[in-house]
N, C-alpha and C positions, 0 to 999 in steps of 0.2 A: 243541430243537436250535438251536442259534446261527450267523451264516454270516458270514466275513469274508473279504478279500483281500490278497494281496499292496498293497504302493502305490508300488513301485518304478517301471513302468509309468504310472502316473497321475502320479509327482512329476515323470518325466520329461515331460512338457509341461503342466503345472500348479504344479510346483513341490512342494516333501514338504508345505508349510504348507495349501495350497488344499487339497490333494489329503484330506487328514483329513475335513474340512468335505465333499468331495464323495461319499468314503466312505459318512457318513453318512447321506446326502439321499437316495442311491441306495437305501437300504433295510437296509445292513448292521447285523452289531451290534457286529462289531470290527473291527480293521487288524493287518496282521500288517506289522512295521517291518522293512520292508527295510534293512540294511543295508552294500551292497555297495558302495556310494560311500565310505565308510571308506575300501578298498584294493581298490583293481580288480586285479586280475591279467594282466600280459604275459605271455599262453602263449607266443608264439613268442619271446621272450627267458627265459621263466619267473624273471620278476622284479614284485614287488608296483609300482604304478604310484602316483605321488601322490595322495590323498585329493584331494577338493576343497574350495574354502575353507569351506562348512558345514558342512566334518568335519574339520576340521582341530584340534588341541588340545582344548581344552575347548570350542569351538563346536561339537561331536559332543556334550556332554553337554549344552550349552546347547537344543539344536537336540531332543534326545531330553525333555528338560523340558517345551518350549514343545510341543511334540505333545500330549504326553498331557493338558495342559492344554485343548488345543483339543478334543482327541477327549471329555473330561469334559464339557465346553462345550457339545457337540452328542449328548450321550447315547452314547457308544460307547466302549469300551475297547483296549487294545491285549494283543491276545492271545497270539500270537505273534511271531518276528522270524527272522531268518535272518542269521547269520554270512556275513562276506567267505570267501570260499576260493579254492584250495585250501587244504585246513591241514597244511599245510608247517610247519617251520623257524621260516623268515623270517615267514611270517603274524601267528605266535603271538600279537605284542602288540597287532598291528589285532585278534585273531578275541576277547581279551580284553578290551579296549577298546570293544567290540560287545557283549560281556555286560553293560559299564557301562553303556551305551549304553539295552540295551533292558530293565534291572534300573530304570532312571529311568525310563522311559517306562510301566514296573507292569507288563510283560510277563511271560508265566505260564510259558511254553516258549519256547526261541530253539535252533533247527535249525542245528547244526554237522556240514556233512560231514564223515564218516570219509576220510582215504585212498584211494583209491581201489583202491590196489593194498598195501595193509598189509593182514597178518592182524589178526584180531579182538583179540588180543591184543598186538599192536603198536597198534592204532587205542585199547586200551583204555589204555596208558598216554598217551596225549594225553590224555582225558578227564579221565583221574584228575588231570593236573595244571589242567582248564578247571573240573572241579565243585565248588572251595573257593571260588570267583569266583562262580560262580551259585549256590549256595549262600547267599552273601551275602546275594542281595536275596531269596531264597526262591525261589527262580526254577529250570527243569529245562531240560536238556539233552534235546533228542532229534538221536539218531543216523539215518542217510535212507539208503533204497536208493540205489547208484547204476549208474552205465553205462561202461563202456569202447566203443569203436569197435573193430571187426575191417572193416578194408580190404580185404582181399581176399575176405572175404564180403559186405561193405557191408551189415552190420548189426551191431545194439547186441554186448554182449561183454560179460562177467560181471566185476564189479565189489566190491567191499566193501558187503556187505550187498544183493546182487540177489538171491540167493535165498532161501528160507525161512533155510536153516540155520546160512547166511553173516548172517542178519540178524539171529539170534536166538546165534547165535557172540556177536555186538558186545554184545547187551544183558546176556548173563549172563557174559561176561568181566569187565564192569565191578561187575555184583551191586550197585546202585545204586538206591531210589527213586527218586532225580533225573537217571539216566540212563534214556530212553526211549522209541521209537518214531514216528519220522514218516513214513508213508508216502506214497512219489509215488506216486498213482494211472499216471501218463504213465509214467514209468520202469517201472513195473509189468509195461504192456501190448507193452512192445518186442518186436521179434520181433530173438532171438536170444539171450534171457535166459531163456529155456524155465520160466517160471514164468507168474502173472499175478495178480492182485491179491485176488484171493478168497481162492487161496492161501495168499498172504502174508499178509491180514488171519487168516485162520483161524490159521494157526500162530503170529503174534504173541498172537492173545487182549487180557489187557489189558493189557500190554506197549505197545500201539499207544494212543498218545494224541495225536496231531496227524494233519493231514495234507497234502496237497498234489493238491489236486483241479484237472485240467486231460484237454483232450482232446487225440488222433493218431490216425496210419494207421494204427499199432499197428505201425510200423517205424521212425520220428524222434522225437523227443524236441521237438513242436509246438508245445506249451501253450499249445493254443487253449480256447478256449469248452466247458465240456463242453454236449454234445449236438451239435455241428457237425462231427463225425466221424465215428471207427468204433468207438469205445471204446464196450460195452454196459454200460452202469452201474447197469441192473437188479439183475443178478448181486452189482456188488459192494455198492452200497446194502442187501441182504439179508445178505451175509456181515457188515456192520458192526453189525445188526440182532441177527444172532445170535449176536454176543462182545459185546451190550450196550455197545455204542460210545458215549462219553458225552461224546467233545472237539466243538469247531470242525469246521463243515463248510469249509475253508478253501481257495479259489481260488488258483491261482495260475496263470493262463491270460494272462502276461504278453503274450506278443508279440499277443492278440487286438488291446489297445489302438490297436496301431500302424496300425492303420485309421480311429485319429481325430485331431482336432485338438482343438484350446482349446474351439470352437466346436460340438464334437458330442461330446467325450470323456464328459458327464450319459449320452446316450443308449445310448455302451458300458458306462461304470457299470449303470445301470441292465438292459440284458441280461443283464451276468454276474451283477447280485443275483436275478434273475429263476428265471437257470439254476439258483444256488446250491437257492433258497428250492424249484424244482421236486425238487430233492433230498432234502430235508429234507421235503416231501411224500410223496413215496418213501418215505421212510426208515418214517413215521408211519404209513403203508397197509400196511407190509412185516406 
């Protein structure tokens, strides 16, 4: 079992080039390419915002080359990636652009949110038009739970693919090998999505071939450290055990970082390979 991270976090105070190299040293065996500097998204105008100049044209293809070269360089590979979103409309040619993107960097799956609020068969003609594109490089799509907000409950709200049947809607809408399953452990455990990750692992099967491993109170959406909260990952370490789970243990405990600088950012790598690798322990004893 193999363990990697997000490196959106890390490039943001090291840079995307360090940040591969640091990857590395920390203990991982892959990176999963973030891609959200492509095209950030204005919610409160709900308009795409400029790239920055490293994603800009072909410096996004330039920039997805020189990675995977570096991550060869240092023994690691790029395993997954994660699309800009929402995927709207307007997104369409950044969230393709991003397939280019991580189809150059040798990446296996790259995670495109559904809609949020589209049925499974409206989310599946997005797909149908993003899987001729990934297809390309050989490369799969997975679909991801996710969350709405209810305000006057002040908790999570049922989203495109939160529950078992909404998630499992999206995958056999599309009837796809290359459409398939990333589970957010953290979106999983919200409270107000009346499911939780066992669950959702159990009814995907093997369906589920990514993931998104992070910790919370099991009411925000934290994506902290796993094991520095309330998520009991016992449980769900055993349910991935028992659908014979055979992806990336994959991190994405983004805002942990922001507890470090240049100067200590080795020593948060290293915890969250720490955490990953006590998993992947887990996983081996289950």
């Amino acid at each position: 079992m193999k363990i990697s991270t997000e490196i959106q976090s890390i490039a943001d105070i090291v840079g995307f080039e360090k940040s591969i190299e640091m990857v590395a040293k920390a203990g991982f065996d892959g990176w999963d390419f973030s891609l959200f500097d492509l095209c950030r998204w204005d919610w409160g105008k709900a308009l795409p915002i400029e790239s920055t100049e490293q994603f800009k044209g072909e410096n996004a293809v330039a920039l997805a080359k020189r990675l995977k070269r570096i991550g060869l360089d240092n023994g690691i590979t790029c395993n997954q990636a994660h699309a800009p979103f929402p995927s709207t409309a307007v997104m369409m040619e950044h969230i393709i652009r991003s397939i280019e993107c991580a189809g150059e960097a040798g990446c296996e799956i790259i995670v495109i949110h559904p809609d949020n609020n589209l049925s499974a068969q409206q989310n599946a003609e997005i797909y149908f038009k993003l899987l001729p594109y990934a297809k390309a490089y050989n490369m799969k799509i997975a679909t991801e739970n996710m969350w709405n907000w209810d305000r006057v409950g002040d908790h999570a709200a049922p989203a495109a693919c939160s529950d078992p049947k909404s998630f499992l809607d999206h995958v056999n809408a599309v009837n796809d090998d290359y459409l398939v399953a990333c589970l957010d452990i953290g979106h999983a455990e919200m409270k107000g999505l009346n499911t939780n990750a066992v669950e959702l692992i159990h009814a995907l099967g093997d369906k589920l071939q990514a993931l998104h491993i992070h910790d919370n109170d099991k009411w925000h959406d934290s994506h902290q450290i796993p094991f520095s909260m309330q998520i009991d990952f016992n449980p769900i370490v055993k349910a991935l055990k028992d659908i014979n789970y055979s992806g990336y243990f994959t991190l994405e405990a983004c805002e942990y970082l922001k507890a470090f600088n240049a100067d200590t950012v080795n020593k948060g790598l290293k915890d969250m390979a720490d955490s990953a690798r006590k998993l992947v322990k887990m996983f081996n004893e289950c």
